[in-house]
MARTIFI-683470 format. One record per residue (C-alpha): residue in one letter; x, y, z. Coordinates in steps of 0.25 Angstrom, whole numbers, padded with zeros to 4 digits, always signed. Layout:
BEGIN
AXYZ...
% end
This chain:
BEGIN
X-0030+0038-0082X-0026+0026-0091X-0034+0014-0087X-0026+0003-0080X-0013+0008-0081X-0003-0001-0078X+0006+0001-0066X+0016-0009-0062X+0015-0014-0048X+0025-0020-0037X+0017-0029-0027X+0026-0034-0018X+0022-0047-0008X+0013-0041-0001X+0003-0038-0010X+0004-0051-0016X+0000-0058-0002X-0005-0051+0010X-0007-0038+0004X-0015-0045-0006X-0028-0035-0006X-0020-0026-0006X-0014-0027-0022X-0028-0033-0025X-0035-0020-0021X-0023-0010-0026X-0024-0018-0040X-0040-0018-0041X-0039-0002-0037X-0027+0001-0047X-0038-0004-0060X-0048+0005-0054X-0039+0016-0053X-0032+0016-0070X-0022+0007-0066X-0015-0007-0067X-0005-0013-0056X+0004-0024-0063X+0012-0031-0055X+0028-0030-0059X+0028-0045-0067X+0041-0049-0058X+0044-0042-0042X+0049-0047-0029X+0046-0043-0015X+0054-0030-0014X+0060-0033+0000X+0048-0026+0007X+0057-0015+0014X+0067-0006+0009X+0082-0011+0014X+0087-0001+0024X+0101-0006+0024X+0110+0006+0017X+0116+0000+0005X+0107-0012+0004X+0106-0014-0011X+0101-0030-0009X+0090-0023-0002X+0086-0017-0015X+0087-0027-0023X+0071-0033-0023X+0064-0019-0025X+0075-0015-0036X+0070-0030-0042X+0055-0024-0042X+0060-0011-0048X+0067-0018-0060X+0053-0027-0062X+0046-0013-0063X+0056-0007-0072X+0056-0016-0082X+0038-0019-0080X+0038-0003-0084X+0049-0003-0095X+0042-0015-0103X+0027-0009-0102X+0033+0006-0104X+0025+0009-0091X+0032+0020-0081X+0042+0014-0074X+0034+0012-0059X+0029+0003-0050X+0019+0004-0040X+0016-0005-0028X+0007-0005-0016X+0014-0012-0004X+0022-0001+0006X+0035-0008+0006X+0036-0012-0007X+0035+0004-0012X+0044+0008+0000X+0056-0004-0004X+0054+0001-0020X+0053+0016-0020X+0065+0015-0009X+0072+0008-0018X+0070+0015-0029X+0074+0027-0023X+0085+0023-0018X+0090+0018-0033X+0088+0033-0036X+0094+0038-0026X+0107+0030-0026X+0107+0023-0043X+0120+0017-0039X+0112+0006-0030X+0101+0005-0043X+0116+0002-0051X+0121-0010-0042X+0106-0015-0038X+0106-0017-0052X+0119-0023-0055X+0116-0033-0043X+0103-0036-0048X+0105-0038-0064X+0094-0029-0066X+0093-0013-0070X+0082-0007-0061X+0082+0009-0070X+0076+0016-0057X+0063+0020-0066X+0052+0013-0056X+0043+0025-0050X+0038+0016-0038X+0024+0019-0033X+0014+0015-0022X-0002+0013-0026X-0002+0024-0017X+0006+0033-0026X+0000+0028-0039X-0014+0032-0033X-0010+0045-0029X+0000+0051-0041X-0005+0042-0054X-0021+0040-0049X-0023+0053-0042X-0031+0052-0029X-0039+0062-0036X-0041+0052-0045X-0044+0041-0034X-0054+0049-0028X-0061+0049-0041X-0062+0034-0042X-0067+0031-0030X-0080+0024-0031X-0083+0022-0013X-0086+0033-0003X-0075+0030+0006X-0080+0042+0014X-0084+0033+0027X-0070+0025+0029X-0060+0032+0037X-0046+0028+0034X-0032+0029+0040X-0020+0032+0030X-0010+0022+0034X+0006+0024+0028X+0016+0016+0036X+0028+0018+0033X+0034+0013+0020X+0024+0020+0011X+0030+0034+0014X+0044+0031+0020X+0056+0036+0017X+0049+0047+0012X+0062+0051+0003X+0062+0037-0004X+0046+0036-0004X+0041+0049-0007X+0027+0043-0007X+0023+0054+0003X+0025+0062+0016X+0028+0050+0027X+0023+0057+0037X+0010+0063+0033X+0006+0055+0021X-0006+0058+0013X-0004+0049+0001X-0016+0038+0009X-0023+0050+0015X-0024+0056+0001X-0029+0041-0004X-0039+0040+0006X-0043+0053+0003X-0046+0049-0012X-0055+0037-0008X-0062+0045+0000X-0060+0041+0015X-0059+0047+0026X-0047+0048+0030X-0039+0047+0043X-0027+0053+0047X-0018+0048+0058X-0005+0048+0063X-0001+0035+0062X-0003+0034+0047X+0013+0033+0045X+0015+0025+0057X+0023+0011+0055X+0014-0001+0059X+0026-0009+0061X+0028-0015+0047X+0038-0029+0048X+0038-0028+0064X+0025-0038+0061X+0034-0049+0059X+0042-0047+0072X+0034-0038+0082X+0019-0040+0078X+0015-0034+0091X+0023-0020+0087X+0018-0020+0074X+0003-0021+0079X+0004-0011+0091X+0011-0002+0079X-0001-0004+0071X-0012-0004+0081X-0007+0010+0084X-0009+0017+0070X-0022+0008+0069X-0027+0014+0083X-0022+0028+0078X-0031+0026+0065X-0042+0023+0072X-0039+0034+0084X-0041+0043+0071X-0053+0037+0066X-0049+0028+0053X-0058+0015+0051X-0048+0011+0043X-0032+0011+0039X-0026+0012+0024X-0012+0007+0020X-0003+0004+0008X+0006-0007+0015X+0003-0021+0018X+0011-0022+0031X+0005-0010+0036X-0009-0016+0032X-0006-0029+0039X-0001-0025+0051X-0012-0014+0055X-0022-0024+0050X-0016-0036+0059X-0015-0025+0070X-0029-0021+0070X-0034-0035+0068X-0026-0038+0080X-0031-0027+0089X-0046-0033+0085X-0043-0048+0089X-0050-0059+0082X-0064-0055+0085X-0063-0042+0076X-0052-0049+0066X-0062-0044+0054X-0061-0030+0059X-0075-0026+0064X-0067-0015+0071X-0053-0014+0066X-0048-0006+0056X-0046-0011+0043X-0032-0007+0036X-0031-0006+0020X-0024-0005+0010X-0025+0007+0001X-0030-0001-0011X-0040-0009-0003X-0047+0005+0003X-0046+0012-0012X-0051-0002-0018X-0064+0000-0010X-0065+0016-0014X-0064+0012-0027X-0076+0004-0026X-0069-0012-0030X-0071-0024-0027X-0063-0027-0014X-0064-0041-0013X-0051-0046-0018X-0043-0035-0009X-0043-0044+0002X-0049-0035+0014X-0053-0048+0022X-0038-0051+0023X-0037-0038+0033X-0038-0041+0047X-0048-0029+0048X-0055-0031+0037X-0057-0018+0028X-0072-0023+0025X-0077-0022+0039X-0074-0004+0037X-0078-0003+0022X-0093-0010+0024X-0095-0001+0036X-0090+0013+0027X-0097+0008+0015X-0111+0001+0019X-0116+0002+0005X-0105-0008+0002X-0105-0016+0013X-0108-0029+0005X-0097-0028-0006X-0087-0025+0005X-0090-0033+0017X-0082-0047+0018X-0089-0058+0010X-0096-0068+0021
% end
C-alpha cells in the first residue's frame, strides 16, 4: 500500500466544533493506516439534510458547491476524482445529491447555469467507513492492530442516514447491515448484535422535543445493554450526542463521568485505541459517559496511559 496516500476530505461543521475528536481521531488513524485526509481548500456546510421537496434544485445547491471544490482539488493534483468524509449527514446530503445529478443530468445542466459553475459528475463520494472497508481491507485492518480488543463488548450502532435510501446510498443492506459488525470484527471486539441497531434516535427532534428524543434513545441504549454491550459505536455526531446526553441523563449528576453508563464512540476513537495511539487529543472527556472509565477496566495493562489525567 502507498504510504500516505492522499485523499481528499469533506469535514463539514460538525467535526470542526462538537464533533472535534472525532476528525482528530479519524485523521491520526488514517496516517497509521497508508493514508492522508486533506481537507477540500474551499467548502460550505452542505445544508445538513437532503431537501425532500420534489423539484427543489436551491436545495441542491450547497452540496453541488462541495462537489465542484472536489472536482477541481482532484483535477489540479491528478488524483481520482473522490471525496471522502465522516459525518452521516454530510455523506447522505452528497451521495443523494450526486445521484440524483446522475439520474436526472438535466438538474446537474441548470444547477450549473444558476450557479456559474460546471460540477462534471466525476466525484465517487465515500464514507471513512467505506474507504476502510473497500481501499484498506478489513483484512488489512485486523493486521494493524496493535490492542487485544478481546475483552470490550460493543454494540454496532447505524441510525438512519448512513444506509438510507438504500437505492441513492448503496452503502449497505438498511436493514441488516454488517459493514460496523465487520469493523468490529477487524479490531477484534466482541461484538453485539441487537435490534435496535437501525433504530432512529430521534435526530433534529433535540431541538424541539428533547424529552422524545431521550426516551428514543434510552430505548436502543437499554436494548444494548439488555444484549450485553458495554459499549455503543457510531459514525454520526447527532446520534453520538444524543445517546450520550441520554445516557448521562438517565445516571444524573452523581454518575455524570459514567462510572455506570455506557460510553458511546465514534468509530475512529474505538479503531484509534486498537490501533494502539495516543488518544489524548481525541477528546473522550468531552463525552458525557466517558469512554476512559470502560477501556481501563478491558485493558488493565494500560490503565495509566488511558485513564483521565488528575
Amino acid at each position: 500500500m502507498p504510504k500516505l496516500t492522499h485523499v481528499p476530505y469533506y469535514p463539514g461543521c460538525s467535526l470542526k466544533t462538537k464533533a472535534l475528536g472525532y476528525e482528530r481521531s479519524a485523521m491520526d488513524c488514517a496516517k497509521t493506516l497508508g493514508f492522508k485526509m486533506h481537507e477540500i481548500a474551499t467548502w460550505n456546510c452542505c445544508g445538513a439534510s437532503y431537501p425532500l421537496t420534489k423539484d427543489n434544485l436551491m436545495g441542491l445547491a450547497a452540496p453541488t458547491n462541495i462537489l465542484v471544490e472536489a472536482e477541481q482539488h482532484c483535477s489540479e493534483r491528478k488524483i481520482d476524482a473522490q471525496l471522502i468524509t465522516l459525518c452521516s449527514f454530510c455523506y447522505n446530503t452528497l451521495k443523494r445529491t450526486d445521484f440524483e445529478f446522475k439520474d436526472k443530468p438535466e438538474k446537474l445542466e441548470t444547477l450549473n447555469a444558476f450557479l456559474k459553475r460546471s460540477y462534471q459528475g466525476s466525484v465517487k463520494v465515500l464514507h471513512y467507513l467505506e474507504y476502510l472497508r473497500d481501499v484498506i481491507g478489513f483484512d488489512n485492518l485486523a493486521k494493524m492492530v496493535k490492542r487485544d480488543m478481546s475483552q470490550l463488548r460493543v454494540a454496532p450502532y447505524y441510525g438512519c442516514l448512513l444506509l438510507k435510501p438504500h437505492k441513492e446510498i448503496g452503502l449497505d443492506d438498511p436493514e441488516e447491515p454488517v459493514i460496523l459488525h465487520d469493523f468490529l470484527e477487524a479490531l477484534g471486539c466482541q461484538v453485539v448484535d441487537f435490534p435496535g441497531q437501525v433504530d432512529c434516535c430521534g435526530s433534529y427532534l433535540i431541538m424541539r422535543n428533547p424529552e422524545k428524543v431521550l426516551e428514543l434513545s434510552h430505548n436502543i441504549l437499554q436494548e444494548a445493554n439488555e444484549y450485553g454491550a458495554q459499549a455503543l459505536v457510531t459514525a454520526c455526531p447527532l446520534c453520538q450526542s444524543n445517546l450520550d446526553q441520554s445516557e448521562g441523563e438517565r445516571h444524573g449528576a452523581d454518575h455524570f463521568l459514567g462510572v455506570q453508563g455506557m460510553p458511546i464512540f465514534y468509530f475512529t476513537q474505538l479503531l484509534a485505541v486498537a490501533l494502539g495511539l495516543d488518544t489524548e487529543l481525541h477528546q473522550f472527556e468531552k463525552h458525557c459517559i466517558d469512554p476512559k472509565l470502560v477501556l481501563s477496566t478491558c485493558f488493565e495493562d494500560d490503565a495509566k496511559k488511558i485513564e483521565s489525567k488528575k
